[in-house]
N, C-alpha and C positions, 0 to 999 in steps of 0.2 A: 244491345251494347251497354254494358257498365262503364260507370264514370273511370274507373281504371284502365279504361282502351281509350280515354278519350283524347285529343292530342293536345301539348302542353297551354297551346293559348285559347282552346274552347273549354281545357278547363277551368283555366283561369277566371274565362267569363262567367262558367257556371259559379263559383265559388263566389265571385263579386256581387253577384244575385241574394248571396246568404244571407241570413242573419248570423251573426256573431258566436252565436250558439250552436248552429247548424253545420258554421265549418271546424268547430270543436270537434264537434262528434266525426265530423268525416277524416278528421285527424286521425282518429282512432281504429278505423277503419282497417289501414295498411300503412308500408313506409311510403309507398309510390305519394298518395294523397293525403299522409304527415309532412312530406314535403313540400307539396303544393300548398297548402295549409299556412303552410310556416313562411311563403315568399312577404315581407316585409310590405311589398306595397298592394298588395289585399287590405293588409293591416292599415295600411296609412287611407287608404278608400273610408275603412270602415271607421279609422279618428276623426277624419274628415267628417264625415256622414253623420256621426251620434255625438260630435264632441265640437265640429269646427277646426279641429286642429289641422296645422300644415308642416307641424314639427315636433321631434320627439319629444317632448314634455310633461312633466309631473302636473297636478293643478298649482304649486306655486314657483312653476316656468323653471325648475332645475331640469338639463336633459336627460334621457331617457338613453338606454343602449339600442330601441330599437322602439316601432311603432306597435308593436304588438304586448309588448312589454308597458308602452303609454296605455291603453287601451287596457290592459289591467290594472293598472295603477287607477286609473282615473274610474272603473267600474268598484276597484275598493273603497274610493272614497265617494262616488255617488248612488250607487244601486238603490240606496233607500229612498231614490226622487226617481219623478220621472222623466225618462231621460231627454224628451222633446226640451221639456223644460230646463234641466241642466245648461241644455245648447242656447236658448233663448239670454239666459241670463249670462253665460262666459261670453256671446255674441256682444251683448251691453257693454259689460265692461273691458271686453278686448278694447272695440269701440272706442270709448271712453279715453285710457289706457291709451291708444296710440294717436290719439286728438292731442291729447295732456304734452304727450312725449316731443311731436314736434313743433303745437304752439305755446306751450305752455309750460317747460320742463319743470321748472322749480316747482311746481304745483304737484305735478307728475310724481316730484321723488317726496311727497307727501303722501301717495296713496299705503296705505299698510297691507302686508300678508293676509290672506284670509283667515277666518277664526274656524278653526278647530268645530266637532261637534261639541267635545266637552263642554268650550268653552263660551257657545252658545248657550245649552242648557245650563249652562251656573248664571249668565245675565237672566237666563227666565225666569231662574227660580227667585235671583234677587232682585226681580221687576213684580213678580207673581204675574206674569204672562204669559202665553204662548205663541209664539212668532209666526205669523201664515208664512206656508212651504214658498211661495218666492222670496218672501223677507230672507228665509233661513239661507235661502241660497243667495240672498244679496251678499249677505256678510260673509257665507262661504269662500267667496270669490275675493272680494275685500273687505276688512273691520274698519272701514269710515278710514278717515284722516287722520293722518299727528302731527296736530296743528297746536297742540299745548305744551309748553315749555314754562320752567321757574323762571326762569329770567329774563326780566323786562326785555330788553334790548332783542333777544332770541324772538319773544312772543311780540316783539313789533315787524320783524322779516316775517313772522308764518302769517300774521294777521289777514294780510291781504292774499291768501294763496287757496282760498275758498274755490271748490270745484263746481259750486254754483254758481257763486258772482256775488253781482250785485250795485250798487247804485249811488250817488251823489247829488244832493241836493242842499243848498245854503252850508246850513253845519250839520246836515245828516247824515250818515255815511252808514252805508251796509255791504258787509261781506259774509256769502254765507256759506259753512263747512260742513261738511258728512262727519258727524260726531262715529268715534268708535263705541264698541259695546263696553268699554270701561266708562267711557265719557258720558253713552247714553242714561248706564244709570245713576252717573254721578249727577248727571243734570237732573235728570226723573223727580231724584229722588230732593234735588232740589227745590224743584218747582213744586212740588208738596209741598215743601216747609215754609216757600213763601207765599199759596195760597191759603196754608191751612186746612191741605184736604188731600184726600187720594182719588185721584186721577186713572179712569184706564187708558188716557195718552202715556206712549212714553215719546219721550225727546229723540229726537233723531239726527237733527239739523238747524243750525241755529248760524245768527251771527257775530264775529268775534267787538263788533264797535258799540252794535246798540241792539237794544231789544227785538230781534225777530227770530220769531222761534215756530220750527215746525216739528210737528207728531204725529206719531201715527196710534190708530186704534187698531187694536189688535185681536178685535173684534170682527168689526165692520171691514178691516184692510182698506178704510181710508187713509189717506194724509192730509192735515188742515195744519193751518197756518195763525196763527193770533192777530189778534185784533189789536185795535187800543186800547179797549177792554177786557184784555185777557187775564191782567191782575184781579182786575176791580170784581169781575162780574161770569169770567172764565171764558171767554167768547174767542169762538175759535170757524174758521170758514173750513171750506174744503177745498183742495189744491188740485183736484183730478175729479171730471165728470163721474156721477154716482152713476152711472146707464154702462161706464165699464168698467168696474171694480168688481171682481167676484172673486171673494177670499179662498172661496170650494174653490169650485171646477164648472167652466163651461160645458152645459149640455152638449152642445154642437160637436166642439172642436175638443174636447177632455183638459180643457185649458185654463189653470188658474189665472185669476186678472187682480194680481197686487197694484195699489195706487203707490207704493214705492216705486216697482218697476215700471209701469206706466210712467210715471214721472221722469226715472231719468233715461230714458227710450224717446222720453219728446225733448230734454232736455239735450241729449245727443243728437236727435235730428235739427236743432237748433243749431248747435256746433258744426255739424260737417254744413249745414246750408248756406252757413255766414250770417243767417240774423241774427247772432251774439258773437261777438272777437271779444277778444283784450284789448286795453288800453290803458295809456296809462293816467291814473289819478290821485291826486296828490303824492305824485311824484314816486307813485309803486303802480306796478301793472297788475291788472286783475282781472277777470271776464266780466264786461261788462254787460250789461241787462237789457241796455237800450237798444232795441231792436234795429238793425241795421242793412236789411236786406230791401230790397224795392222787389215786388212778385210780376208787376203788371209792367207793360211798354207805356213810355208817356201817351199821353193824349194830345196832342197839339190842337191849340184854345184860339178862336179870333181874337181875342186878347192880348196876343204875341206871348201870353204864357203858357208851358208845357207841365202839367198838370199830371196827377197818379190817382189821383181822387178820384171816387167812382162807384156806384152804391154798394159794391162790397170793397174796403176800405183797404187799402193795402198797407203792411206791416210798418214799413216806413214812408210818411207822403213828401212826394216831392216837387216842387215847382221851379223855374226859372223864367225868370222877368227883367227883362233888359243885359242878360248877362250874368245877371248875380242868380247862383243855386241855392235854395233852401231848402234845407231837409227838417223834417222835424217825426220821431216817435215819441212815445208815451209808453210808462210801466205803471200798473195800479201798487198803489201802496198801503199792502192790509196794515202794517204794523199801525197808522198814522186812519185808518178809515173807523167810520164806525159810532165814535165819538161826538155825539152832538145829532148822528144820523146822518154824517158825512160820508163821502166816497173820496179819497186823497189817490189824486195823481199824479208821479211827476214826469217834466215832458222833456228831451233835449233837442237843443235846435242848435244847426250844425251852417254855416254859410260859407260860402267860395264865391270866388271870380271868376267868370269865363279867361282861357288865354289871349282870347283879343279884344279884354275890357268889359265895360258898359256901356249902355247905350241911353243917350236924352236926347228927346226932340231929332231923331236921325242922326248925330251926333257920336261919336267914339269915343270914349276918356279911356285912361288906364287904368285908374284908380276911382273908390266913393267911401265915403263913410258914412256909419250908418248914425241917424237924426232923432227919428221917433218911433216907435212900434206901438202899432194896434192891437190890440185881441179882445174881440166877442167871444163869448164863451156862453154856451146854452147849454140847461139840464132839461133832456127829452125836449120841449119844445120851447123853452120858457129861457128866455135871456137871464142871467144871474149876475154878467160882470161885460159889462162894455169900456174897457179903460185904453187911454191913450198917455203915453209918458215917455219922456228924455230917454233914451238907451236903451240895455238890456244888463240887470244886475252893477248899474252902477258904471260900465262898460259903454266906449261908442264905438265898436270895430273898424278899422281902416282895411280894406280889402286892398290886395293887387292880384295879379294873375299870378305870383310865382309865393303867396305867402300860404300859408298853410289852412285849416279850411278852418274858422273860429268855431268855437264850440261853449256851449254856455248850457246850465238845465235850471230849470225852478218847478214849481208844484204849484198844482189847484187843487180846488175840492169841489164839488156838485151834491147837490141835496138828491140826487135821483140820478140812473143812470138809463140808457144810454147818455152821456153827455158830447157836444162836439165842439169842439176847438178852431177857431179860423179866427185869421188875421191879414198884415202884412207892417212892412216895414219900409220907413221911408230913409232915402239914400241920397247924397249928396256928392254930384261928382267935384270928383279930387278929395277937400279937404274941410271939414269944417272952419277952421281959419280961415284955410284957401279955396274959397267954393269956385268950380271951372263953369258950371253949368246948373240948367234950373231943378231943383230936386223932383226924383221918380218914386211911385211907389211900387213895392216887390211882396207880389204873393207871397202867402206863407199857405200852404193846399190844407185843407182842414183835415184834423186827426181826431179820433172817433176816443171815449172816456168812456171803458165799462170795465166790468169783471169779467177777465177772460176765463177762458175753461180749465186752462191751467196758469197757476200762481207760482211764481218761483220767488 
């Protein structure tokens, strides 16, 4: 029996088995199986399949009159890649893209159309680089951000609208953007000029407040990140494990492994997980960096504290002691490490009140303020800072159950890493004026100082 006797919905199945190719040709065959051929949702399997799509669309999302029609459109503009890969990387920043869209919109109507081949090949040739095939298809999909504007007041709203994020410390402040391929080699070719030298990094991502800048080698298809020494001395770290970066192609799996995309594939698993939101700082919202997820279930302590610590450390550690919650993560900070042979981290620490108070001596108050904080701080095994002092940044927080949860960050440094962080904080029920009761002290669970495997 020929596929021409076959009956309408077993040929259908036969046909959804195809390759793309395969039901071309059987197009060709006759009318009966040009028009089976030709049924729209073969087509929409087959976008689906090679492309992720769930809708007729061009690659810069104008629609399409039919799915079959998407499906050539989209093999016009990628046949020259391979197509697994294609799907890998519009997967990303779909992803991304509709993260952006509904936590994040402002941000979102910053990302830009993707770049053309042409106009790829004109940054490479005025970089004197060649892009490894996932870079080319990063930009395909989107050319970074536009986040640069002439005038002041414009470029103080893009400022903080960085699709990375970023962090706040004293007067530190970083936010960091996906540079477009104008930008990249307008910076590139900057960063020459102010080291005095040619570089096979080019710029890729930077921040718009203060000095953090990342690159990639287009070489190797790493991406590192600068030091404090990246003026001085050119020192530059790497932002993604070297054991999965392979600019070729894996043996195994026929799979190039860019540290672009690696990057923001973890930076997006970040996003949908929740250990990085927005928030807002200095009075603009931004993603922030401080990790904010807890992985593990408390541990409840004969101590009457419930504790997250645990010898593999969890993202964000968290304890509660008498009522009052303390959170506290850590982000390394390469811009600020390096220098002296330091490691710079900085840590936020976040406190609340149970809804039914705190608790001294069996006792119940509504309210405490906080008196004095401790923090030991060891590099690998070696105590470096054991200080106790009045408040936190100048601040004595007054907690109640219905007041919002405080939040404060500052920075260490450690001569060597692993380093780890514990403390606590001592608490005064009611009021420092009006003290009700004898002061308590409140874990802070110990947070772990190293160089993670990825740097953002």
């Amino acid at each position: 029996m020929g596929l021409e006797n076959l009956g309408g919905l077993i040929l259908e199945k036969v046909l959804s088995k195809l390759e793309p190719r395969d039901i071309a040709l059987l197009a060709c065959v006759s009318s009966r199986l040009r028009a089976a051929a030709s049924h729209d949702h073969i087509w929409r399997e087959v976008c689906f399949s090679y492309f992720d799509l769930s809708l007729p669309e061009d690659p810069q999302g104008n629609p399409c009159p039919s799915f079959k029609v998407t499906y050539e459109t989209w093999m016009r503009s990628f046949s020259m890649y391979p197509l697994h890969v294609v799907k890998r990387v519009k997967q990303c920043w779909s992803a991304i893209r509709n993260w952006l869209t509904i936590n994040f919109p402002e941000a979102s109507d910053t990302l830009r159309r993707g770049a053309t081949e042409a106009e790829i090949k004109q940054a490479e040739e005025k970089l004197g680089v060649k892009f490894p095939i996932l870079t080319r298809l990063f930009y395909r999909f989107c050319d970074g951000q536009d986040t640069v504007a002439n005038d002041a007041s414009q470029q103080s709203r893009l400022d903080p609208l960085g699709i990375i994020g970023g962090y706040e410390f004293y007067d530190h402040l970083v936010n960091v953007h996906l540079l477009s391929l104008s930008q990249i080699v307008k910076q590139s070719k900057e960063f020459e000029e102010i080291t005095d030298s040619e570089s096979k990094h080019i710029v890729v991502a930077m921040s718009m407040y203060l000095d953090k800048w990342f690159f990639l080698n287009c070489d190797d298809g790493q991406l590192y990140v600068g030091t404090k020494n990246l003026f001085r001395i050119g020192e530059m770290i790497p932002c993604v494990p070297f054991a999965l970066v392979k600019p070729g192609t894996d043996a195994v799996n026929s799979l190039p492994q860019g540290a672009l995309i690696l990057w923001l594939e973890e930076h997006c698993r970040r996003l949908y997980s929740g250990m990085i939101r927005t928030r807002l700082i200095r009075e603009s919202r931004l993603i922030c960096l401080y990790p904010d997820e807890v992985l593990q279930p408390p541990m409840i302590q004969d101590s009457g504290a419930q504790s997250l610590h645990s010898e593999s450390p969890p993202i964000c550690s968290v304890a509660v002691t008498n009522g009052v919650q303390v959170r506290a993560s850590v982000v390394f900070v390469p811009e600020l490490s390096f220098e002296k042979r330091l490691y710079f981290h900085s840590y936020s620490i976040r406190m609340s009140l149970d809804p039914e108070g705190c608790t001294s001596n069996g006792l119940y108050y509504s309210s405490c303020q906080l008196s004095l904080r401790h923090w030991n701080i060891k590099s690998k095994d070696n105590v470096v800072a054991d200080v106790t002092g009045g408040g936190v940044i100048g601040l004595y927080p007054h907690l109640t159950p219905d007041s919002r949860e405080f939040v404060y960050e500052s920075c260490t440094s450690v001569p060597e890493v692993p380093g780890v962080v514990a403390g606590s904080f001592t608490f005064v029920p009611g009021s420092l004026m009006r003290p009700e009761g004898p002061a308590f002290e409140v874990e802070v669970a110990p947070f772990i100082l190293e160089v993670p495997e990825y740097i953002f």
